[in-house]
C-alpha positions as CSV (number, residue, x, y, z in Angstrom):
1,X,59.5,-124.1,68.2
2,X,61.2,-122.4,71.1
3,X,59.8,-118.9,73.1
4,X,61.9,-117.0,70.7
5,X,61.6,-117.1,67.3
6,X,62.6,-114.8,64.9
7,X,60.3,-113.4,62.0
8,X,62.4,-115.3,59.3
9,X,61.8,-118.7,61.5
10,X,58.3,-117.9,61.9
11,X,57.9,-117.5,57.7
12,X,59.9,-120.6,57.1
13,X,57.5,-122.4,59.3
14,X,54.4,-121.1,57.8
15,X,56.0,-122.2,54.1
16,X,56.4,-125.8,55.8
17,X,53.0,-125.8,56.9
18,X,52.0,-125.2,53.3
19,X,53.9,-127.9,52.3
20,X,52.9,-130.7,54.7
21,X,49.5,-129.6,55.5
22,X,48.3,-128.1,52.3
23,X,50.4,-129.8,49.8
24,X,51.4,-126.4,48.1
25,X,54.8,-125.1,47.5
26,X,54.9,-121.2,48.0
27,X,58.0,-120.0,46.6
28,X,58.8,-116.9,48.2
29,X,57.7,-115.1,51.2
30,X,56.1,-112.0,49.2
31,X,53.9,-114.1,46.7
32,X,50.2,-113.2,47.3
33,X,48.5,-116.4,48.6
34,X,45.2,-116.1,47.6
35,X,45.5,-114.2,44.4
36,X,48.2,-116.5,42.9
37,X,45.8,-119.7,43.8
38,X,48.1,-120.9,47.1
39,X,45.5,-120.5,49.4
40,X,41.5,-121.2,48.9
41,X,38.5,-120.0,51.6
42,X,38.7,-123.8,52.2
43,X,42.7,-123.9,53.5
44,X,42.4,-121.2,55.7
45,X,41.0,-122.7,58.6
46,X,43.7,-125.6,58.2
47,X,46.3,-123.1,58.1
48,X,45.4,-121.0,60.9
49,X,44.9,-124.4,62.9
50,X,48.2,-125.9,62.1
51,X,50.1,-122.3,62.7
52,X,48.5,-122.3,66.1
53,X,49.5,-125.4,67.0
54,X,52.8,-124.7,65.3
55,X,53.8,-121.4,66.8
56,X,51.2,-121.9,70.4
57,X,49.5,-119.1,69.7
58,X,45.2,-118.8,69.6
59,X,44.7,-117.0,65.9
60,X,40.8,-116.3,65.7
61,X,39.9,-116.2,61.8
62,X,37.2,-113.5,63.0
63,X,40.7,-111.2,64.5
64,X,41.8,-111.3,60.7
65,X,41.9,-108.9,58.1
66,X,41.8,-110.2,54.4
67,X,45.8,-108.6,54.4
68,X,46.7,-110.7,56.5
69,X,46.0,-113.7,54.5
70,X,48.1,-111.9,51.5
71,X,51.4,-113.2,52.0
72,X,53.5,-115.7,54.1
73,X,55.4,-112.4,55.3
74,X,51.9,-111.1,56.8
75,X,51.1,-114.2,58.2
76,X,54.1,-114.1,60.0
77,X,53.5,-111.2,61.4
78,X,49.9,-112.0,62.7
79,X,52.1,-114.9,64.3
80,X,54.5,-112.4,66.3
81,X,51.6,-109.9,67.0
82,X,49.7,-112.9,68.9
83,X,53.0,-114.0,70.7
């Protein structure tokens, strides 16, 4: 993706990344990950790897609050807070 990329572009790639990565379908942007079963202790390093490499940013798990694992909206936003 480019320098400049909108929230909206950052949470459309982060749903892609669930789909090719994790093989999970998240179908909206305000579904909570973990406690609707999209997202396991075991998909989280995955998914912080491929959004790094995704968006080039460096997102530390150990920088993370659990909220920010909630939904693909706050994920986006750890994207643009890292940018």
């Amino acid at each position: 993706m480019g320098a400049l990329v909108t929230t909206e572009e950052v949470m459309v790639g982060i749903r892609e990344i669930f789909s090719s990565e994790l093989d999970v379908d998240v179908p909206d942007h305000d579904v909570h990950l973990i406690r609707e079963g999209y997202l396991d202790s075991m998909d989280v390093v995955r998914l912080l790897s491929a959004m790094s490499d995704r968006f080039g940013v460096a997102i530390e798990l150990q920088d993370l609050e659990v909220t920010d694992l909630g939904t693909v909206s706050s994920l986006a936003d750890v994207v643009v807070r890292h940018r």
